[in-house]
N, CA, C and O atoms as a printed pandas DataFrame, in Angstrom:
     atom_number atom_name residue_name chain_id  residue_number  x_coord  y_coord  z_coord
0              1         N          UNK        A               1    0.844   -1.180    0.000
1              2        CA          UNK        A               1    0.000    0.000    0.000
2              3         C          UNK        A               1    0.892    1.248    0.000
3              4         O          UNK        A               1    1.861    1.388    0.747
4              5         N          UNK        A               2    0.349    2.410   -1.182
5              6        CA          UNK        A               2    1.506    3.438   -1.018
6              7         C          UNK        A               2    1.261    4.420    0.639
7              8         O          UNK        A               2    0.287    4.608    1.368
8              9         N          UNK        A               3    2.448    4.771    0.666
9             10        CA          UNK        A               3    2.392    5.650    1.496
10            11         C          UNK        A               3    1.563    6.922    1.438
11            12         O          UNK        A               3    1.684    7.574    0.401
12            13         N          UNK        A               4    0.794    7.360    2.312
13            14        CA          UNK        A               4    0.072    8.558    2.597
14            15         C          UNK        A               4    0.602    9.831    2.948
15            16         O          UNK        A               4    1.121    9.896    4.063
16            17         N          UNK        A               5    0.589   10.773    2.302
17            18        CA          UNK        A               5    1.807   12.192    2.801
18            19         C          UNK        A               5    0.530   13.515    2.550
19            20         O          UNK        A               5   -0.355   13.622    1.700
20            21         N          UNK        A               6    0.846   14.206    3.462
21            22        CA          UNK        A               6    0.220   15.372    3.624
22            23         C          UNK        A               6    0.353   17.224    3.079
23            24         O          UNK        A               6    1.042   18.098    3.606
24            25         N          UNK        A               7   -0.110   17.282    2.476
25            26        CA          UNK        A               7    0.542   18.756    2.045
26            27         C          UNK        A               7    0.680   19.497    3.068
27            28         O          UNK        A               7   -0.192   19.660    3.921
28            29         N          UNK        A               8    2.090   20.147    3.067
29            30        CA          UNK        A               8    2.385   21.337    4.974
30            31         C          UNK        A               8    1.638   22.387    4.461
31            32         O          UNK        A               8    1.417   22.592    3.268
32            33         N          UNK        A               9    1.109   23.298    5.773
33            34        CA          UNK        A               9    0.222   24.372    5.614
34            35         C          UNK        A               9    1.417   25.548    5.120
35            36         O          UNK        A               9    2.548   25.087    4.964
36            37         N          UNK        A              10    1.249   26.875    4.893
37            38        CA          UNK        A              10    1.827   27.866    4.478
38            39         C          UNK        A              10    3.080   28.113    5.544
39            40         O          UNK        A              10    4.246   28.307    5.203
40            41         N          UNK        A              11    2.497   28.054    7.147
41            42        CA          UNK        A              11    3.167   27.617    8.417
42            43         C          UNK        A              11    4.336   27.079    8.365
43            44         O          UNK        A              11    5.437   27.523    8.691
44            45         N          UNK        A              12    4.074   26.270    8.010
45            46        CA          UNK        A              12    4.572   24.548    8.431
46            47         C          UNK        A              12    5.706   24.617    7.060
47            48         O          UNK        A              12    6.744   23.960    6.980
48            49         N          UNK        A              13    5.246   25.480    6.161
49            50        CA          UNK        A              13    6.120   25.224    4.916
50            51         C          UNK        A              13    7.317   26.381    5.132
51            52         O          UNK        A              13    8.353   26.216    4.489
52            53         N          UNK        A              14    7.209   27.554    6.020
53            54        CA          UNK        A              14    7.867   29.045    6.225
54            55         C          UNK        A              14    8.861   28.324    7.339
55            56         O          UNK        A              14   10.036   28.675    7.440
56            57         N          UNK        A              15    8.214   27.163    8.263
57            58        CA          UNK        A              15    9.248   26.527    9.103
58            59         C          UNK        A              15   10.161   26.260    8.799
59            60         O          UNK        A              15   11.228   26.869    8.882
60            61         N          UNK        A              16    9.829   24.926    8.228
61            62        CA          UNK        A              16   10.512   24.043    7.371
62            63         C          UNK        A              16   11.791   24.569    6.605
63            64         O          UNK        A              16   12.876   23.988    6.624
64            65         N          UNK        A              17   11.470   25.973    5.795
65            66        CA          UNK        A              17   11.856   26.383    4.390
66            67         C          UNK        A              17   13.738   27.206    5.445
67            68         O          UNK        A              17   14.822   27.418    4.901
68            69         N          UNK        A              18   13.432   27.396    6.702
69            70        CA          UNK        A              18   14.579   28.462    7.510
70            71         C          UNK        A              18   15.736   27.010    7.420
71            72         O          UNK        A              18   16.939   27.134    7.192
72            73         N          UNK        A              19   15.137   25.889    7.622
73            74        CA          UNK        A              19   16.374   24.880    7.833
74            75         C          UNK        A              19   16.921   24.332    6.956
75            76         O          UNK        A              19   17.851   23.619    7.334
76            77         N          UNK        A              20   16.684   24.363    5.578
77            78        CA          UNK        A              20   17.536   24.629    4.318
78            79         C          UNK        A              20   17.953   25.600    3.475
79            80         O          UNK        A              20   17.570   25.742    2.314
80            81         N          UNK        A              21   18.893   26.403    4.168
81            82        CA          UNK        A              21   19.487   27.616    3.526
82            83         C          UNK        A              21   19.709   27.413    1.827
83            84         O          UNK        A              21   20.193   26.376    1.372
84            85         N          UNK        A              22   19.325   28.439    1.061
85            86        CA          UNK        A              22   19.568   28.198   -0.459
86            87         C          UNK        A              22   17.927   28.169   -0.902
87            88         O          UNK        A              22   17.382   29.105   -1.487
88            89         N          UNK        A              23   17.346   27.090   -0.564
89            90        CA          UNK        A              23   16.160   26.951   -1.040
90            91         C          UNK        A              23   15.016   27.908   -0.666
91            92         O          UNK        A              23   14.709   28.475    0.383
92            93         N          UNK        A              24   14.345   27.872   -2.267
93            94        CA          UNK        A              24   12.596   29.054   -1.759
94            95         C          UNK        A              24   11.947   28.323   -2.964
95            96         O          UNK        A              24   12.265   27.687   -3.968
96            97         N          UNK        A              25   10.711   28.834   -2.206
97            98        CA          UNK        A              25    9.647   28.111   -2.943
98            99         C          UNK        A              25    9.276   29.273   -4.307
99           100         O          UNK        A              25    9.123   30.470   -4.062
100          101         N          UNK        A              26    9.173   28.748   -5.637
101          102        CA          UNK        A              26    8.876   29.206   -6.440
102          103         C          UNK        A              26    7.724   28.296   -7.137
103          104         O          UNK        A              26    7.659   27.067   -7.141
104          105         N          UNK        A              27    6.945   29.115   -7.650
105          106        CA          UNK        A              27    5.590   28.401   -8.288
106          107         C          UNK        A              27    5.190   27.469   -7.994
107          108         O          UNK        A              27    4.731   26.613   -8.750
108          109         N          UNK        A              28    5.311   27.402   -6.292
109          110        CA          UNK        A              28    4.747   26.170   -5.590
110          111         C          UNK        A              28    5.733   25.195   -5.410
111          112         O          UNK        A              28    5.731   24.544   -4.365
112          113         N          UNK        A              29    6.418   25.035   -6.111
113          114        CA          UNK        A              29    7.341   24.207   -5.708
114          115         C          UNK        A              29    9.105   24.560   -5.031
115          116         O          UNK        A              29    9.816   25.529   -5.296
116          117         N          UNK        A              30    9.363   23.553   -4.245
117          118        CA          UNK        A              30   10.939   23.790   -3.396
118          119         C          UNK        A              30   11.661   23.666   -4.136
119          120         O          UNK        A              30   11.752   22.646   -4.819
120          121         N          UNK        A              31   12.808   25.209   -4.288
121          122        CA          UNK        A              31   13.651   24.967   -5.448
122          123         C          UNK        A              31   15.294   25.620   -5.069
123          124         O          UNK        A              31   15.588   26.426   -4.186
124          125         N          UNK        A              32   16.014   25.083   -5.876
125          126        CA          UNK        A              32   17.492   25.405   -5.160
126          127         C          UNK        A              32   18.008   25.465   -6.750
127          128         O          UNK        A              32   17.597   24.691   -7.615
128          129         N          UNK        A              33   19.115   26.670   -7.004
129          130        CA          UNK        A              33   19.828   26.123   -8.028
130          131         C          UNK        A              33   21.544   26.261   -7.185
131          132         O          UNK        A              33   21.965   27.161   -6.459
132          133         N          UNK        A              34   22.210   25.009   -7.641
133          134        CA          UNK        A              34   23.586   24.461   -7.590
134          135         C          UNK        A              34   24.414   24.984   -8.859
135          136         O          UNK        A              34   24.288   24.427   -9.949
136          137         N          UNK        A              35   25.291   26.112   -8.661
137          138        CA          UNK        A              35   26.401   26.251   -9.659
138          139         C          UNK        A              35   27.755   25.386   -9.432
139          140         O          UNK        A              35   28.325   25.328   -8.342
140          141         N          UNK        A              36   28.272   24.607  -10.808
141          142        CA          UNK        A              36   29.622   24.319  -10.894
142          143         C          UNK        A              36   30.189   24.974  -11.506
143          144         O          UNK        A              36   29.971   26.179  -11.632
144          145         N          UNK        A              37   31.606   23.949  -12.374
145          146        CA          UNK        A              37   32.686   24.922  -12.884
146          147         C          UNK        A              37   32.505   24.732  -14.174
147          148         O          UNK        A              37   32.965   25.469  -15.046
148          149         N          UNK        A              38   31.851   23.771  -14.356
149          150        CA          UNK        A              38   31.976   23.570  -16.173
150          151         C          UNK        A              38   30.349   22.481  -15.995
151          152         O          UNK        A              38   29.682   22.431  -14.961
152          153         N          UNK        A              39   30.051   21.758  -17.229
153          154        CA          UNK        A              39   28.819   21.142  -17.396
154          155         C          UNK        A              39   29.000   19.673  -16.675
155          156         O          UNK        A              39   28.064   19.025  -16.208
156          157         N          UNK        A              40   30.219   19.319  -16.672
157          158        CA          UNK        A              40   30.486   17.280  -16.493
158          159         C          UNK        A              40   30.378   17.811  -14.751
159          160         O          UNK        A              40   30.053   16.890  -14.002
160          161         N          UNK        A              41   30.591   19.035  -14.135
161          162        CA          UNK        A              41   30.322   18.849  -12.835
162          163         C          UNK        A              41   28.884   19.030  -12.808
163          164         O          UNK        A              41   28.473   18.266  -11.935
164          165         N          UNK        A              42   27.963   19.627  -13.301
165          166        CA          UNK        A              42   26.587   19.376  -12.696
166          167         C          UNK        A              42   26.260   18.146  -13.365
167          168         O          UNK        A              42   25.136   17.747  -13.062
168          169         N          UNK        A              43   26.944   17.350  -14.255
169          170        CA          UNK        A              43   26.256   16.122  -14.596
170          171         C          UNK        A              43   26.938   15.373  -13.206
171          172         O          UNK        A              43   26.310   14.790  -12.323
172          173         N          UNK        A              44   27.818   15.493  -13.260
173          174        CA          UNK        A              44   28.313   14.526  -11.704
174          175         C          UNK        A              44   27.626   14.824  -10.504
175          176         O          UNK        A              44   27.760   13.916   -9.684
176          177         N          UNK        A              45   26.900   15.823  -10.087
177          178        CA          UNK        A              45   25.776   16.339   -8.939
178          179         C          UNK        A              45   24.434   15.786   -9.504
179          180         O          UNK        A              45   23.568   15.423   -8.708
180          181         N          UNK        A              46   24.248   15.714  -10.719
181          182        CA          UNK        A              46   23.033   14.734  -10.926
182          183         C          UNK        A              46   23.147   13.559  -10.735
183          184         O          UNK        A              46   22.285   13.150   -9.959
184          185         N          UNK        A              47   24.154   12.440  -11.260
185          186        CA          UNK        A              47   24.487   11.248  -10.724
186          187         C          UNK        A              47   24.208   11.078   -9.185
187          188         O          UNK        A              47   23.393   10.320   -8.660
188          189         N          UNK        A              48   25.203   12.091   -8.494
189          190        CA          UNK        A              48   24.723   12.235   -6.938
190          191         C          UNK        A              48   23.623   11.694   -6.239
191          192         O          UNK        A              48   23.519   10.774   -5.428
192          193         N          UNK        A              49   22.649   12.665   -6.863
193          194        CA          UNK        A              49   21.277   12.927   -6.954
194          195         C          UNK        A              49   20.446   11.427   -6.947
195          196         O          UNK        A              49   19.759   10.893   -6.076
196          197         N          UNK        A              50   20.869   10.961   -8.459
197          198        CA          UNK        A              50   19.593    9.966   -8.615
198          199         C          UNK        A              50   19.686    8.746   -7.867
199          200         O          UNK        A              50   18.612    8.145   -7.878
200          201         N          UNK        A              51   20.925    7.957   -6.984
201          202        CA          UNK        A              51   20.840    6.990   -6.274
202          203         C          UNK        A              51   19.804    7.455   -5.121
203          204         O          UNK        A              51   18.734    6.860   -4.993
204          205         N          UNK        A              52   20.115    8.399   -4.393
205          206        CA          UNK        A              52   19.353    9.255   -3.183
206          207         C          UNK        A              52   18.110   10.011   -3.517
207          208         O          UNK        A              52   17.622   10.555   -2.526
208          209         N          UNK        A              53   17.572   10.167   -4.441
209          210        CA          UNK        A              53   16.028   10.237   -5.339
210          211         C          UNK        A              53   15.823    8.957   -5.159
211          212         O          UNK        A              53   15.119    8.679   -4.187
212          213         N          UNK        A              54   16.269    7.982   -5.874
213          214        CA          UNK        A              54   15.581    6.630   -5.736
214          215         C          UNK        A              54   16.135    5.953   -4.367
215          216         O          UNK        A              54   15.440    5.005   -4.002
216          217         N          UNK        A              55   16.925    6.164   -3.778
217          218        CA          UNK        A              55   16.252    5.365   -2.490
218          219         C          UNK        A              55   15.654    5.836   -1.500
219          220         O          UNK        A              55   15.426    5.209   -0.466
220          221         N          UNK        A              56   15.273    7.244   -1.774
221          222        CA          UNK        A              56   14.171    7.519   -0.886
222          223         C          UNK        A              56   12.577    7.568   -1.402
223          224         O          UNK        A              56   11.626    8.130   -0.859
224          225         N          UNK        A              57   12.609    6.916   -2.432
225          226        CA          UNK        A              57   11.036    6.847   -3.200
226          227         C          UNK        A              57   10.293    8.286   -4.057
227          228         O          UNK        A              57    9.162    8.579   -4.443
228          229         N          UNK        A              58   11.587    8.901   -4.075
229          230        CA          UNK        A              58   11.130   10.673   -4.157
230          231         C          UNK        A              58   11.859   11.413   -5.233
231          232         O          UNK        A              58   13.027   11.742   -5.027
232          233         N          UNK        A              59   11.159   11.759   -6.576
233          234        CA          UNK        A              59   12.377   12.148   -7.425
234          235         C          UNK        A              59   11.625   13.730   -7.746
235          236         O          UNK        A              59   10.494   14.189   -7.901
236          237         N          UNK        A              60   13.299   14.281   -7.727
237          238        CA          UNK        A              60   12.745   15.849   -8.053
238          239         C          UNK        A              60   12.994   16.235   -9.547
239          240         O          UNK        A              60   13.884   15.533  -10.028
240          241         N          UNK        A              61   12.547   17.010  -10.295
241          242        CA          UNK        A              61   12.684   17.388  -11.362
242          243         C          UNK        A              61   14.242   18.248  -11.354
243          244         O          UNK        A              61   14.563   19.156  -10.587
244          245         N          UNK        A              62   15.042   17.652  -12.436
245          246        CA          UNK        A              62   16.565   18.517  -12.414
246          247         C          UNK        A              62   16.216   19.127  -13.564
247          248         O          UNK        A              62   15.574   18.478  -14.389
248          249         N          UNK        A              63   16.486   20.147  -13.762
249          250        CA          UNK        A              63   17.188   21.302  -15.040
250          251         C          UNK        A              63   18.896   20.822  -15.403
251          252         O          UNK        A              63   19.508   21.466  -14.550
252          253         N          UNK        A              64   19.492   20.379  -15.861
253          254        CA          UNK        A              64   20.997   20.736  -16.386
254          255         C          UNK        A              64   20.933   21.615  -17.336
255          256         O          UNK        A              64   19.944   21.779  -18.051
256          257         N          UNK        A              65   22.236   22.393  -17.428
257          258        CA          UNK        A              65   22.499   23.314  -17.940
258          259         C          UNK        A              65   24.673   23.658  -17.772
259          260         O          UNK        A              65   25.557   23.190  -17.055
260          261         N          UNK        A              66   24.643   24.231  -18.391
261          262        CA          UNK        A              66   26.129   24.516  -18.150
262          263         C          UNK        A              66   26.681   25.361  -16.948
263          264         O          UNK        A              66   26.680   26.565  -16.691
264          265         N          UNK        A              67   27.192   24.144  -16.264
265          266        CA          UNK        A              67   27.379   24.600  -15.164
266          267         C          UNK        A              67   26.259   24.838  -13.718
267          268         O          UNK        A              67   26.599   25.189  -12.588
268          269         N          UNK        A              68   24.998   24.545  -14.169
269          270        CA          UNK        A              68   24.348   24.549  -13.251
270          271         C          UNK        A              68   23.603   23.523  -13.141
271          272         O          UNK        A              68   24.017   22.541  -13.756
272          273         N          UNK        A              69   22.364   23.360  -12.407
273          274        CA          UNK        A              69   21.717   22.383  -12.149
274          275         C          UNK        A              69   20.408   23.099  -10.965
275          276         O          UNK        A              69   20.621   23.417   -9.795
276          277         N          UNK        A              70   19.171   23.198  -11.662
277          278        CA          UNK        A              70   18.179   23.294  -10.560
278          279         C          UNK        A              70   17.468   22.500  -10.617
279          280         O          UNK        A              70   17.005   21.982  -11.634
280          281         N          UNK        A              71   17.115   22.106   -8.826
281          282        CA          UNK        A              71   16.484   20.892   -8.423
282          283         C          UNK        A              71   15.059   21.721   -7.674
283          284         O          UNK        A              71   15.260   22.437   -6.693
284          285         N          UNK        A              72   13.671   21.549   -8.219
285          286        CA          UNK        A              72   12.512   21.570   -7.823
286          287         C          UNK        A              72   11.866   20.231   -7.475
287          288         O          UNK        A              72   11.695   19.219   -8.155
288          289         N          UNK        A              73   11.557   20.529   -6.205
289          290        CA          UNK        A              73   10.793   19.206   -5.755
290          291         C          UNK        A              73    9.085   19.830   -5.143
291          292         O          UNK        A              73    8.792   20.852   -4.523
292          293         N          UNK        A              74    8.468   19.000   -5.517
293          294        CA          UNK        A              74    6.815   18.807   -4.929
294          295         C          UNK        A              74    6.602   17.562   -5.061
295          296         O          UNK        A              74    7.270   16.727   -5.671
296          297         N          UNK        A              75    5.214   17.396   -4.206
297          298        CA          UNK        A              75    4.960   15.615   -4.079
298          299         C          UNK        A              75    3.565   16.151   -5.064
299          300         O          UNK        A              75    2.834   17.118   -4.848
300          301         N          UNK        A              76    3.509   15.185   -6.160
301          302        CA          UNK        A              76    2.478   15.975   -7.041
302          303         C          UNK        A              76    1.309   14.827   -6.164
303          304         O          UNK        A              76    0.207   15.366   -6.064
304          305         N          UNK        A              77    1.341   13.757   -5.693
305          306        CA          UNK        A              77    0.110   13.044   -5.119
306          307         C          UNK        A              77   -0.394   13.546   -3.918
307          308         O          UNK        A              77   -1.427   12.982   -3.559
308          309         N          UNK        A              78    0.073   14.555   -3.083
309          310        CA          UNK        A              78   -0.766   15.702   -2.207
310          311         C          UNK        A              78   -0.872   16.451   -3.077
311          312         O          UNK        A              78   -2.092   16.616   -3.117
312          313         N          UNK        A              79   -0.433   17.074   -3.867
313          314        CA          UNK        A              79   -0.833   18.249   -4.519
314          315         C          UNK        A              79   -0.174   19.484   -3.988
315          316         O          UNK        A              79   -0.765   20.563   -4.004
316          317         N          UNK        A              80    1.379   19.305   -3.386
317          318        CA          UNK        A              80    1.858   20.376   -3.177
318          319         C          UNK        A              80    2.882   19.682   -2.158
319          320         O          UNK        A              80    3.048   18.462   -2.165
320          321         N          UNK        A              81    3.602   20.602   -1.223
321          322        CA          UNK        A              81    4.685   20.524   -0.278
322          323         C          UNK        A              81    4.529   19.323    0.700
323          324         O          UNK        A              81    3.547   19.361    1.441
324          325         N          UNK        A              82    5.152   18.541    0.770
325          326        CA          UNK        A              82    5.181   17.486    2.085
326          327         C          UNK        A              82    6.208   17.867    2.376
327          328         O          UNK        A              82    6.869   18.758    1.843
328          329         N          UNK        A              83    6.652   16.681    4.007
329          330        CA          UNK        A              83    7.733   16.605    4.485
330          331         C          UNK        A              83    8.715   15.696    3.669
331          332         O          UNK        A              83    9.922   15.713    3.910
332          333         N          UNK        A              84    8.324   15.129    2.976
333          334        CA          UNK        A              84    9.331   14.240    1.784
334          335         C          UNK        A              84   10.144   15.115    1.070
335          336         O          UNK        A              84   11.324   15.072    0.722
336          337         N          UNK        A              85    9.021   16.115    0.897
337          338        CA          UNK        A              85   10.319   17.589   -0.338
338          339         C          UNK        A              85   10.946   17.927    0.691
339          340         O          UNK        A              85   11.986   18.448    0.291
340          341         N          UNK        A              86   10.923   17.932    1.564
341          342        CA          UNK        A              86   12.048   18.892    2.543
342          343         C          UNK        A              86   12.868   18.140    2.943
343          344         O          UNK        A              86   14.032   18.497    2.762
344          345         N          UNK        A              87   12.678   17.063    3.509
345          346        CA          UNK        A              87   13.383   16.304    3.631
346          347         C          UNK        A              87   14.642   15.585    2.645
347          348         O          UNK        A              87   15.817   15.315    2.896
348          349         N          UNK        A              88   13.733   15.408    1.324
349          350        CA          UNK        A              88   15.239   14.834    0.129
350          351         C          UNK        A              88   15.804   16.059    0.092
351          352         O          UNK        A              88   17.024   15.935    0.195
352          353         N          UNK        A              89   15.272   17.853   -0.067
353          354        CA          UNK        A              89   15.931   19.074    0.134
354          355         C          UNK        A              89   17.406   18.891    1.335
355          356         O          UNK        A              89   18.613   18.683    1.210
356          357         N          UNK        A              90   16.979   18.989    1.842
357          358        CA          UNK        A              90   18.259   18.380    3.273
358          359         C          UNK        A              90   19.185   17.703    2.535
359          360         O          UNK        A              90   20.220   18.226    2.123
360          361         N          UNK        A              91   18.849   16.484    2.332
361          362        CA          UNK        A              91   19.715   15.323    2.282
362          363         C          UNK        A              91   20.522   15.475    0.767
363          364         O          UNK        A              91   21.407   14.688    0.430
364          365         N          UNK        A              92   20.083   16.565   -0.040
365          366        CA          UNK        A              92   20.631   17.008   -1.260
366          367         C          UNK        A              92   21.487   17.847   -1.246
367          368         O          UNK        A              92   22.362   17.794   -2.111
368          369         N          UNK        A              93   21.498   18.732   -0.402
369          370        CA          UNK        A              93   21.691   20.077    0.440
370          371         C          UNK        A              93   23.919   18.775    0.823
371          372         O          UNK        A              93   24.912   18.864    0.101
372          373         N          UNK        A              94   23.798   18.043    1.874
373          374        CA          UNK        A              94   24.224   17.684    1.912
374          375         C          UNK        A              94   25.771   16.779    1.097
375          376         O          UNK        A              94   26.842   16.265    1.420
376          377         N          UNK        A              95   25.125   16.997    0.175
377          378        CA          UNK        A              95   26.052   16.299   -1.089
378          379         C          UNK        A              95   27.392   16.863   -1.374
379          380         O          UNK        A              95   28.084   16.386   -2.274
């Protein structure tokens, strides 16, 4: 049975949003952009990325680009912010 996740209130999302420096919410969704030095480093921060997207059941939409990389996450089955986006936020944050 899938898991059940809750969309955070506006509250709960302004909390949340102070304990990952970098990230703000744009058009609803949690978003961060990561600059490198050239393009093979944001492809190597995407690699990063997709083991820890997939083993936490949670994949965010990447942008590549030269030299950069933005990562927007929402849980589209609430229909907006859970603790899952903030949470892979963290653990990305980390990398």
């Amino acid at each position: 049975m899938p898991e059940t996740v809750t969309q955070l209130s506006n509250d709960e999302i302004a909390e949340r949003l102070r304990s990952i420096p970098g990230w703000e919410i744009k058009d609803g969704k949690l978003t961060k952009a990561f600059t490198f030095d050239d393009f093979m480093g944001a492809v190597r921060f995407v690699d990063r990325i997709a083991p820890l997207a997939e083993s936490e059941g949670h994949h965010p939409d990447l942008r590549v680009s030269w030299g950069r990389v933005v990562v927007e996450l929402t849980t589209h089955s609430a229909g907006g912010l859970t603790a899952k986006d903030f949470k892979l936020a963290s653990l990305i944050g980390k990398l």
